[in-house]
C-alpha positions, 0 to 999 in steps of 0.5 A: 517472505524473501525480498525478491519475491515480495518485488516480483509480487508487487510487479505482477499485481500492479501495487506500488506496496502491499500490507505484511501480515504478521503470524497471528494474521495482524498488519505489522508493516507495509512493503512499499516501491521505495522500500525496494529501492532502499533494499537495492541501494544497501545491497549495491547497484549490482547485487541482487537485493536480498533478505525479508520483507521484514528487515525492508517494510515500513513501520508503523503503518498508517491506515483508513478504517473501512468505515471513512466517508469519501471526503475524509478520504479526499482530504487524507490522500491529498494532505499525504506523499502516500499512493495506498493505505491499508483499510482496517476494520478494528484491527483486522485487515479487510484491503487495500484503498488507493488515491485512483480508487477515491478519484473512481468513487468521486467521479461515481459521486459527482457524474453518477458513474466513472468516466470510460478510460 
């Protein structure tokens, strides 16, 4: 996929990255905001950033197994710089999880439903 889509794409959902689904439907990266920066810092402030999702992605990628309890799940975001993770079942890709997601199972946990906001 073309960078400028990948970027228009990210802005239209509201993700701060997106997981890269290689040709036999495996994750082979992870397209993240600051690999767009990076992008825009090789191509000049005022290019356009240009190329693919695979020449910018990030890899390898760290992932959650679908499987992960809240806790490990509290413990994993706060010990990482990172706002999502790609949430595997085996090897196969079944979402995304980000810190908000965790903090709205927490809240579900302790208060028995998220707060209104």
């Amino acid at each position: 996929m073309p960078l400028e889509q990948a970027i228009e794409t990210l802005l239209a959902t509201g993700f701060s990255a997106a997981p890269v689904i290689g040709n036999h439907g495996n994750l082979v990266g992870i397209l993240t905001e600051k690999d767009c920066f990076g992008a825009a810092l090789r191509t000049g402030y005022y290019a356009n950033p240009s190329g693919s999702v695979a020449e910018y992605m990030s890899t390898p990628v760290e992932t959650i197994e679908a499987d992960t309890d809240v806790a490990t799940l509290i413990q994993f975001f706060h010990h990482s710089p990172h706002r999502r993770f790609p949430v595997v079942d085996g090897s196969r890709l079944v979402g995304q999880l980000s810190r908000r997601d965790v903090l709205r199972a927490l809240a579900d946990l302790a208060w028995g439903a998220p707060p209104s906001r």
